[in-house]
C-alpha positions in Angstrom: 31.7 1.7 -8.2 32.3 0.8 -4.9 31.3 -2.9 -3.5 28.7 -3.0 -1.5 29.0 -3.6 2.4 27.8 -6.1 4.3 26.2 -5.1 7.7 27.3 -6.9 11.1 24.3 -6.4 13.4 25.7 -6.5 17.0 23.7 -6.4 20.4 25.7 -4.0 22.3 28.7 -1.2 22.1 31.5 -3.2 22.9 30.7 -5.6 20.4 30.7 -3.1 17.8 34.0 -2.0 19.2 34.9 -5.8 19.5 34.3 -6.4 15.8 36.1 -3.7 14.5 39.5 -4.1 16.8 39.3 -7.7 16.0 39.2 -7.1 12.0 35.7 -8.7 12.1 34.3 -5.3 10.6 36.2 -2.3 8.5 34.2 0.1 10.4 31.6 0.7 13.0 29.1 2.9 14.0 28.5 4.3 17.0 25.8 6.9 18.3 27.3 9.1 21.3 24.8 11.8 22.2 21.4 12.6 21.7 19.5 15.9 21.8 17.0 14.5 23.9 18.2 11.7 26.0 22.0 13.6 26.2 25.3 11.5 25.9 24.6 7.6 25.1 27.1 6.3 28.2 27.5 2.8 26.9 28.9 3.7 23.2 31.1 6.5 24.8 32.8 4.0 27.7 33.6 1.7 24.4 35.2 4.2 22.3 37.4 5.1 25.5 37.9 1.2 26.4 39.8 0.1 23.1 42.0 2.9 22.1 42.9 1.2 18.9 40.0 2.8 17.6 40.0 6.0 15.3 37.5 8.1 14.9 37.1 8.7 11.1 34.2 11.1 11.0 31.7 12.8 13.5 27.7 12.9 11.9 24.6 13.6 12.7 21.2 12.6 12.1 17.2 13.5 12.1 15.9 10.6 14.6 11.8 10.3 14.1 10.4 7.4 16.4 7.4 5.8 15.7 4.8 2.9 17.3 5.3 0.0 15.1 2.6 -2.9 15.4 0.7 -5.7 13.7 -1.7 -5.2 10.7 -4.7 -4.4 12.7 -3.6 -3.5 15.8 -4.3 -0.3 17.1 -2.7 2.3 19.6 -5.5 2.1 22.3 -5.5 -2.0 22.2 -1.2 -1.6 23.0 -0.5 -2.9 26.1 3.6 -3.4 26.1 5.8 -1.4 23.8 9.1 -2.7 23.2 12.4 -0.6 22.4 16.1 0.5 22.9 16.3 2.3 26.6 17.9 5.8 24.7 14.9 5.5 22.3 12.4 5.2 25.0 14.3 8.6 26.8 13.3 10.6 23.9 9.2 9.7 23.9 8.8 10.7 27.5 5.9 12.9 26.7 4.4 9.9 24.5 5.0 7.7 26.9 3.6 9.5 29.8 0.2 10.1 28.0 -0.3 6.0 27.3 1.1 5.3 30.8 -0.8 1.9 30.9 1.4 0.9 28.2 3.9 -1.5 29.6 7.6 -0.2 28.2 10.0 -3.2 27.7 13.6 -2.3 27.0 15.3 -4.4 24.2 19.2 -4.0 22.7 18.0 -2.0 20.1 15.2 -0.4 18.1 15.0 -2.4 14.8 15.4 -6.0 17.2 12.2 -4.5 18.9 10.2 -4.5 15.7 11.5 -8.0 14.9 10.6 -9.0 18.5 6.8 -7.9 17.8 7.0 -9.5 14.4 8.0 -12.5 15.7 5.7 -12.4 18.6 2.4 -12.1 16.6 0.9 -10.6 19.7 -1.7 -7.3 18.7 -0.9 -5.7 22.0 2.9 -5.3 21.7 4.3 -3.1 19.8 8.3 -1.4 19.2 9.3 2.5 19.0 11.6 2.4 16.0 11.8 4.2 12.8 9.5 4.1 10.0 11.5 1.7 7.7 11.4 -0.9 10.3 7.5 -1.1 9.9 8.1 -2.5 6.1 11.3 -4.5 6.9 9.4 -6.9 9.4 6.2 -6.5 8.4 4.6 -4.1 10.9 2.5 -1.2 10.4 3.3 2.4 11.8 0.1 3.3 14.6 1.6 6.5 15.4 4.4 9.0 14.7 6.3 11.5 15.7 6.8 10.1 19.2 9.8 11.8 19.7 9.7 14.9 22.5 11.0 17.2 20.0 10.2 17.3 16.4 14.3 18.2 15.9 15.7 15.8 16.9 18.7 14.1 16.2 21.9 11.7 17.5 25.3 12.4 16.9 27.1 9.2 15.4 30.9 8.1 15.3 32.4 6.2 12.8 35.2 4.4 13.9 37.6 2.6 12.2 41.0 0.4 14.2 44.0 2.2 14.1 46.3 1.7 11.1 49.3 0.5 12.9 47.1 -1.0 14.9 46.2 -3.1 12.0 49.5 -3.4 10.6 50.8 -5.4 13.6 48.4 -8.1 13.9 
């Protein structure tokens, strides 16, 4: 049986990259396109920044987004919603029918449902997926958020170069 792996949370692309040129990770993840909001730009300049990386394997997968709050908050009483910018892209519709919410971009979905966790505040709220809700404590107010119930993200999983990591 394999051991298990331990997950490096980083706030941006680069530092994903960072951490796996560096040895600091054996792999990373990376998502470079989305049906909805198109190619992610930041996680595609990384993977052509440090061209020690490999690609190991291309994947794809379902992406369902949903309003994550407090226990007993509700969606009409949502005032800011927190979440990652491509996230945001892909509830446009959503978004445009609660347009007195306030939208708040954050480094990444799941740090947006920690953020309103950690807030305590019954008018925020993140757009994240479902198993954030019972990670941080939140409930799920609404879901299926995203524009199009097929969508999805591309991912990249990225490894450094063999003789890359030979030579250090």
């Amino acid at each position: 049986m394999p051991a298990p792996r331990t997950l490096l949370p980083c706030a941006t692309f680069d530092e994903v990259a960072r951490a796996v040129v560096n040895g600091h990770a054996d792999y990373g993840v990376l998502p470079v396109e989305n049906l909805i909001a198109g190619p992610v730009h930041g996680a595609l300049d990384a993977l052509a920044r440090f061209d020690s990386l490999e690609r190991v394997r291309d994947f794809s997968l379902p992406i369902h987004l949903a309003l994550l709050g407090l226990p007993g908050a509700t969606v009409q009483g949502i005032r800011q919603v927190l979440s990652h910018g491509i996230a945001l892209q892909q509830c446009t519709e959503w978004l445009w029918a609660h347009r007195l919410i306030t939208v708040v971009e954050a480094h990444d979905t799941a740090g947006a449902a920690r953020m309103v966790s950690i807030r305590r505040d019954p008018s925020v709220a993140a757009i994240a997926a479902t198993w954030a809700a019972a990670h941080y404590k939140l409930v799920v107010l609404a879901e299926g958020l995203e524009d199009r119930p097929d969508n999805a993200t591309r991912f990249v999983l990225v490894r450094r170069r063999p003789s890359d990591a030979q030579n250090s």
